[in-house]
C-alpha positions in Angstrom: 108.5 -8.3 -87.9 106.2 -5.4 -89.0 102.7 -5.4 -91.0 103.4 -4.2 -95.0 102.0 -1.1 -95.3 99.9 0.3 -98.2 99.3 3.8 -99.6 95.5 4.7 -99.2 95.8 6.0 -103.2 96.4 2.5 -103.5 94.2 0.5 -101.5 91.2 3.3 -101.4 89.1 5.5 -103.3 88.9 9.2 -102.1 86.4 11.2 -102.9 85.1 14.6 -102.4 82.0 15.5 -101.2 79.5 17.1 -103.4 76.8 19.0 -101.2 77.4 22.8 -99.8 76.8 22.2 -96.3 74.5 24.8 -96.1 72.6 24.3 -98.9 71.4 21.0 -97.8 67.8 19.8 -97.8 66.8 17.9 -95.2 65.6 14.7 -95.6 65.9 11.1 -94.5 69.8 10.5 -95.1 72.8 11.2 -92.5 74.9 14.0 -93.9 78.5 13.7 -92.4 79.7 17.7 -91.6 83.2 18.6 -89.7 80.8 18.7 -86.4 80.3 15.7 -84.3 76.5 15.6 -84.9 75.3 14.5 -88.3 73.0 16.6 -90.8 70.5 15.2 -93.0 69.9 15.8 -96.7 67.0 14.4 -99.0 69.6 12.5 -101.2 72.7 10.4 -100.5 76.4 10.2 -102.2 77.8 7.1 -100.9 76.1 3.3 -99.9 79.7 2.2 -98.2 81.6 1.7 -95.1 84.0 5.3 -95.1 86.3 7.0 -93.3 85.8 10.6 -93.4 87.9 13.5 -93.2 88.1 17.3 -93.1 89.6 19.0 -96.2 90.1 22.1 -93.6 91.9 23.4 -90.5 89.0 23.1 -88.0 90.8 26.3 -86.0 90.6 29.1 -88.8 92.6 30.6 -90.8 96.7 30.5 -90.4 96.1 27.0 -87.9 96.9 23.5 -88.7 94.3 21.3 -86.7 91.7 19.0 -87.3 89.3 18.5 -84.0 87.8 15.2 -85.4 87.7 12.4 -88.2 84.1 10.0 -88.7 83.2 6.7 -89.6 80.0 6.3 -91.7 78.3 3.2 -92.5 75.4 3.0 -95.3 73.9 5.7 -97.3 74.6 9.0 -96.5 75.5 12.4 -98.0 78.8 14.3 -97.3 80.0 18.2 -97.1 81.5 19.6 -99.7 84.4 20.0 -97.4 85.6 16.7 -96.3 86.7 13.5 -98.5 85.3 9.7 -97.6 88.2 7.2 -97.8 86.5 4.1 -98.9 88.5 0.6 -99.2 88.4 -0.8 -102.2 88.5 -4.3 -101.1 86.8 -5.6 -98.2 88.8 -8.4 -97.8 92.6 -6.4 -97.4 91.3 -3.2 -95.6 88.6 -3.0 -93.2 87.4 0.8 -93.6 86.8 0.9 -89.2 90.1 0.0 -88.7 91.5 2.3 -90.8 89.5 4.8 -89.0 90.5 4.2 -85.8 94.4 3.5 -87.0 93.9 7.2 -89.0 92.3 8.4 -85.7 95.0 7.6 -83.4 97.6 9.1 -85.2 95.4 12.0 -86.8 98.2 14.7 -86.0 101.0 12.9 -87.1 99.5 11.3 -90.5 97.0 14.0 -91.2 97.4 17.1 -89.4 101.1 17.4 -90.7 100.0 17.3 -94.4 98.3 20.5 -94.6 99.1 23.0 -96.3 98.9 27.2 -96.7 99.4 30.2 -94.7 96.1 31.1 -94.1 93.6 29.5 -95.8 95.0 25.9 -94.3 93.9 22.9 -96.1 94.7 19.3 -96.2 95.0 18.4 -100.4 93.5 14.8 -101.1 96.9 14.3 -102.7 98.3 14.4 -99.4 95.9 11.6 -98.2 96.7 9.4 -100.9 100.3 10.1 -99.7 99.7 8.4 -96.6 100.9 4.8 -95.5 99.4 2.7 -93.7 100.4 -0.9 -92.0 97.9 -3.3 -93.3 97.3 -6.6 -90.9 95.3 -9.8 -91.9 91.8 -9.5 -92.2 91.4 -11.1 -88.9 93.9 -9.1 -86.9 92.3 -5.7 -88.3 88.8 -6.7 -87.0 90.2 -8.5 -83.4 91.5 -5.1 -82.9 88.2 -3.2 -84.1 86.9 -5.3 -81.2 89.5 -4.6 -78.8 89.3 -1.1 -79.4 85.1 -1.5 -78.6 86.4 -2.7 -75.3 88.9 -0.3 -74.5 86.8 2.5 -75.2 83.8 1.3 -73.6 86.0 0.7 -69.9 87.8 4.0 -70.7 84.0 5.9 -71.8 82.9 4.2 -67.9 85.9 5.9 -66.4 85.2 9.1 -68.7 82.2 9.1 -66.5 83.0 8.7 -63.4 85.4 11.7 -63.4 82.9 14.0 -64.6 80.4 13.3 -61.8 83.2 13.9 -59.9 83.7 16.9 -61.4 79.6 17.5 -61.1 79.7 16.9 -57.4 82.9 19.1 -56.9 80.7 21.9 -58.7 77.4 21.4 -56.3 80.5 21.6 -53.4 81.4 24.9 -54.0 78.2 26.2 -54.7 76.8 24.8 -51.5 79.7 26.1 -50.0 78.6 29.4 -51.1 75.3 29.1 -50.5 76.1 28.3 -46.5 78.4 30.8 -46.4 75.6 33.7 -47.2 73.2 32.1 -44.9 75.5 32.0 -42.1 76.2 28.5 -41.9 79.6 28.2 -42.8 81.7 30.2 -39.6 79.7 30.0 -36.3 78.9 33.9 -35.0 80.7 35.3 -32.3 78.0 37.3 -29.5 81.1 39.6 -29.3 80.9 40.8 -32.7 79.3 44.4 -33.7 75.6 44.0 -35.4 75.4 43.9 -38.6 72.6 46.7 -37.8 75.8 49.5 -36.6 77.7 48.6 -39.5 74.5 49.5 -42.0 74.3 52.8 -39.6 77.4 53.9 -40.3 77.2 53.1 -44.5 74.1 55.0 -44.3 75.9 57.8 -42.7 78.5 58.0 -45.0 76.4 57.7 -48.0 74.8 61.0 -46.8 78.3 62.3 -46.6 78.7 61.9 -50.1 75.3 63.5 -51.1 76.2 66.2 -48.7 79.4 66.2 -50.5 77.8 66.3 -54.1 79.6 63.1 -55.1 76.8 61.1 -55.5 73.1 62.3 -56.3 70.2 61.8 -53.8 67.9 59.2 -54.5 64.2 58.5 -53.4 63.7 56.4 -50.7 64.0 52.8 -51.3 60.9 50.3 -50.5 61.2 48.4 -47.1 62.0 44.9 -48.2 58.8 42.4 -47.8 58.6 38.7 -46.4 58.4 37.4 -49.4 61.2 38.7 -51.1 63.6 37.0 -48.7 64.8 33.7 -49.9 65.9 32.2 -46.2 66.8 32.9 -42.5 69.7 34.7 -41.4 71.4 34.4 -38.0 69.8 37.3 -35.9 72.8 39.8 -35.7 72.9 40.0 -39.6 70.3 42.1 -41.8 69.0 42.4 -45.1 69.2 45.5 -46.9 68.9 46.2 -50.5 72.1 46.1 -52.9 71.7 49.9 -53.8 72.1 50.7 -49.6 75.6 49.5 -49.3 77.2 50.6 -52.6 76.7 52.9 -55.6 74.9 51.3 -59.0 76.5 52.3 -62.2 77.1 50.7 -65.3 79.4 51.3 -68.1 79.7 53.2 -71.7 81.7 53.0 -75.0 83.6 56.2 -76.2 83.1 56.7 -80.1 85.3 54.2 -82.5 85.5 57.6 -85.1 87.5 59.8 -82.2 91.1 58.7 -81.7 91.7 61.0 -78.7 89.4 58.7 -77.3 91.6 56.1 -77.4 95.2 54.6 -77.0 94.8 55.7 -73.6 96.4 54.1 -70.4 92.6 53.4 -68.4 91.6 49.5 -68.9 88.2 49.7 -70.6 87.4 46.1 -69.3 84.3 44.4 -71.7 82.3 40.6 -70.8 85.4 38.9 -72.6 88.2 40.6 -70.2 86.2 38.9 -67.4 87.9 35.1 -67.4 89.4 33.5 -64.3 90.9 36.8 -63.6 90.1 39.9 -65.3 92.5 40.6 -67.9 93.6 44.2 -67.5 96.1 43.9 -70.9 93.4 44.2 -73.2 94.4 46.2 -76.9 91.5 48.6 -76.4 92.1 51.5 -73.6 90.7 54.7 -73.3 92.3 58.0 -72.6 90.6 60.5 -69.5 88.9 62.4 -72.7 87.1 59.5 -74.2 85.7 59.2 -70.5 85.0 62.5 -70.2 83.4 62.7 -73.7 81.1 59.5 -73.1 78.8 57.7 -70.7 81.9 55.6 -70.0 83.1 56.1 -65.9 85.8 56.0 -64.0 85.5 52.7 -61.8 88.0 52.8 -59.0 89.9 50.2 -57.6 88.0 47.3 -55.6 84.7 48.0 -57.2 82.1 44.9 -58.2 82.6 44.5 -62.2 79.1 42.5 -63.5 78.8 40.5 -66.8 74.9 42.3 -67.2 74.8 40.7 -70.6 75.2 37.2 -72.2 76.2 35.3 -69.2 75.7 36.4 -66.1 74.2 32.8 -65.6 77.1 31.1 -67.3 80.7 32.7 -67.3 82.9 31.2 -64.9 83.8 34.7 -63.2 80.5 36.6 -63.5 81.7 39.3 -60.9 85.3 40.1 -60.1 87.0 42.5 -58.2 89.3 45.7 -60.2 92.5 45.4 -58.9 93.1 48.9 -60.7 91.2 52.5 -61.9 89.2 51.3 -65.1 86.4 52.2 -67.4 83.8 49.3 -68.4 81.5 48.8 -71.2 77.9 48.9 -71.4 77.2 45.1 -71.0 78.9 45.5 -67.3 77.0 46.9 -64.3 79.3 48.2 -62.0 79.0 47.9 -57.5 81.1 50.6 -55.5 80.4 49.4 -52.4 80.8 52.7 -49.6 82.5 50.3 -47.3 85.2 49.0 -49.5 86.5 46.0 -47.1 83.2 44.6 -47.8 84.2 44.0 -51.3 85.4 40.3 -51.6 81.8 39.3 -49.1 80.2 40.8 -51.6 81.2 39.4 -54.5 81.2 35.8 -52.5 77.7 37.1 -51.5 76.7 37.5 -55.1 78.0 34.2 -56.2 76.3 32.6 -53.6 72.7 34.0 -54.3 73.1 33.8 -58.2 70.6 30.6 -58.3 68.7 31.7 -55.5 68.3 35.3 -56.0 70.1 36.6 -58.6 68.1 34.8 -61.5 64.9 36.4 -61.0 66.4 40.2 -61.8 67.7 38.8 -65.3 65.7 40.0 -68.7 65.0 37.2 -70.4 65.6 38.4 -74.6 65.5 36.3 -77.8 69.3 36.5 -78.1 70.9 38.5 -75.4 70.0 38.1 -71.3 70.7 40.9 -69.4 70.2 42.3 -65.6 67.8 44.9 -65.4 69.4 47.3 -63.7 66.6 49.3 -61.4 65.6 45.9 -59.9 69.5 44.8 -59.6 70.1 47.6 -57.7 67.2 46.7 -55.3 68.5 42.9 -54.5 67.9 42.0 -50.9 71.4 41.1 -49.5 72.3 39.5 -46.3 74.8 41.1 -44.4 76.8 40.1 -41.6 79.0 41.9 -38.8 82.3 42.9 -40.5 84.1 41.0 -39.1 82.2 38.0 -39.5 82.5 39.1 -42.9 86.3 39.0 -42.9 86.1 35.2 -41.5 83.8 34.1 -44.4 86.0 35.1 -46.5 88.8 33.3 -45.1 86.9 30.2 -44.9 85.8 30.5 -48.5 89.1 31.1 -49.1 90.8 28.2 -47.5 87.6 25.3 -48.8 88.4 26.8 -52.4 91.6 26.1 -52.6 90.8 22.8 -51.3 88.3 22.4 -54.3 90.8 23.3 -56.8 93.8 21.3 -55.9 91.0 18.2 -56.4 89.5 19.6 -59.3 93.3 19.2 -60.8 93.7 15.6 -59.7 90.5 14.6 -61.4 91.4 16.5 -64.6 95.0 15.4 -64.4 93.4 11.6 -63.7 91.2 11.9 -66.9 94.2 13.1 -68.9 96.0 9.9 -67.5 93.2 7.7 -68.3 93.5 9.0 -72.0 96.6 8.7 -72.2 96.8 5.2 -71.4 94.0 4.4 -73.7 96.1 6.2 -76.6 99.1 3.9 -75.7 97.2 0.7 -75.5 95.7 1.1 -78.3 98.8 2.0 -80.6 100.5 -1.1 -78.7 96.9 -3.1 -80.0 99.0 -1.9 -83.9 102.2 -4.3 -83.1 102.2 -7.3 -84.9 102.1 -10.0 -82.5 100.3 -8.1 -80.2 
């Protein structure tokens, strides 16, 4: 036995909606958009119970997708871009079960029907195309209600996964956070001071102005009380950022010149900077558009920076180069004179971000950046090398840790919706 099934032309209005969504006054009635949140406007279309839905891809041009369908109750206005599927009788369709029957099957029943190569739309032709199985009355609402249920048990579940996920967030960034005060790996008396190792950078710095490869610098100020956020274990020392590496930052070689470009040197930007930095990017520069430019030559194993945009929010604010690049001027760039230092450092520089690093950011209307003279004069804590090298390991070794259970929760939510999905449809079967 199966439910007859009716074609929404048949058993619903459709209608488009009449008001440019961005010419809408605001006002006192919900206006229904493609985003989750609603709009307002100062006059209303409908005074119904509707199912609404997108008239376009919600992914651009050339994509067939549609992120979301709503339900709408009362009097409210509606984009000029979506439909409202209204049931013309109350007592054969119930308009919130057909919105949670249209949303469970939203790819296969509405996604499918759209049409166009790039400009992807979904014709309401299409929608009045569409069957659907139509229960008694009774069965339509017991499973409006068994949905409520379902979603509210699954919505607790929701939850507790993403405190998880919360919780497994504060982990690593106390894990950080210990690791840069010396917490994290107990010190070994045996180990060379922290003190020697600066010695040496310093000496090899000189080297380098001696050698006319860098430019010598003023002095830099000795580093007060109060700039240090907490205590270090006595055979570490702070120093400033600018002591233990070269500060640069990064340029763009002109669009107009195409010898600048076309090149084989990764000119890495904030977007190449994801997980991993992604070296493959379409725009490289050639030696000349470096030469030609305030663009440099980063070599392998430098700091890259985001210094723009999101240095408080990207998921890989500082990475390593794995090979020679150039970088773009919303990067700030640490060569560190010691180069085995590198992965501390960028550990390091995770670890201070909300304890330090914040206070160096500029603060603009639209775009936050680091300032870059007071970046370069971060106090750092630095430990014995090889201290170093077992802070990284441990890192290391407690991250991995922290990913494989960050992919049990995620792969635990995607069970949990899952399951929800199939009870649901099985909630459809007559009999059920």
């Amino acid at each position: 036995m199966s439910w007859p099934k009716s074609r929404l032309g048949t058993v619903c209005k459709i209608e488009k909606g009449i008001t440019g969504i961005n010419k809408a006054i605001p006002g006192v009635y919900p206006m229904v958009v493609t985003g989750e949140a609603r709009k307002s406007h100062h006059e209303y279309q409908f005074d119904d119970d509707a199912v609404i839905i997108p008239l376009v891809s919600s992914t651009g041009h050339g994509h067939k997708s549609l992120k979301r369908i709503h339900f709408q109750q009362g009097k409210f206005a509606l984009g000029s871009i979506l439909c409202a599927v209204i049931p013309k009788d109350k007592t054969l369709l119930n308009a919130e079960y057909l919105y949670r029957y249209l949303d469970l099957n939203k790819d296969n029943e509405l996604v499918s029907r759209m049409k166009g190569m790039a400009n992807v739309t979904l014709p309401i032709k299409e929608i009045a195309l569409i069957e659907i199985p139509v229960p008694p009355i009774e069965e339509q609402i017991e499973f409006t209600k068994k949905y409520h249920h379902l979603e509210n048990s699954s919505e607790l579940l929701s939850d507790q996964f993403t405190q998880q996920l919360g919780l497994l967030k504060k982990l690593r960034q106390q894990i950080l956070q210990d690791a840069v005060q010396g917490k994290l790996v107990p010190q070994d008396a045996n180990d060379e001071p922290a003190s020697t190792l600066l010695e040496r950078i310093k000496a090899k710095k000189e080297q380098l102005i001696h050698d006319k490869k860098i430019k010598k610098e003023k002095p830099l100020p000795a580093i007060k009380s109060e700039e240090i956020p907490f205590r270090i274990p006595e055979n570490w020392v702070w120093c400033r950022l600018k002591e233990i590496g070269k500060i640069t930052g990064g340029g763009t070689p002109s669009m107009l010149n195409s010898a600048y470009w076309n090149g084989e040197i990764p000119w890495i930007s904030p977007k190449d900077m994801r997980s991993e930095i992604v070296y493959d990017s379409e725009l490289k520069v050639t030696v000349k558009g470096i030469e030609e430019s305030t663009a440099n030559m980063i070599p392998e194993g430098s700091l890259l920076i985001v210094g723009r945009s999101g240095i408080l929010k990207r998921k890989l604010p500082v990475a390593i180069n794995k090979v020679e690049c150039a970088v773009n001027q919303d990067m700030k760039v640490v060569i560190p004179f010691n180069i085995s230092m590198n992965r501390y450092l960028q550990l390091m520089l995770f670890g201070i971000e909300k304890m330090v690093l914040r206070d160096y950011v500029k603060f603009g209307m639209t775009v936050h950046s680091l300032k870059y003279e007071e970046f370069a004069l971060i106090p750092i804590p630095i430990p014995p090398l090889l201290e170093q090298h077992r802070i990284v390991t441990k890192v290391d070794q407690l991250m991995n840790l922290c990913d494989k259970l960050e992919q049990t929760i995620r792969q635990n939510q995607n069970y949990a919706r899952q399951l929800l999905q199939v009870t649901l449809k099985e909630a459809l079967e007559p009999g059920s």
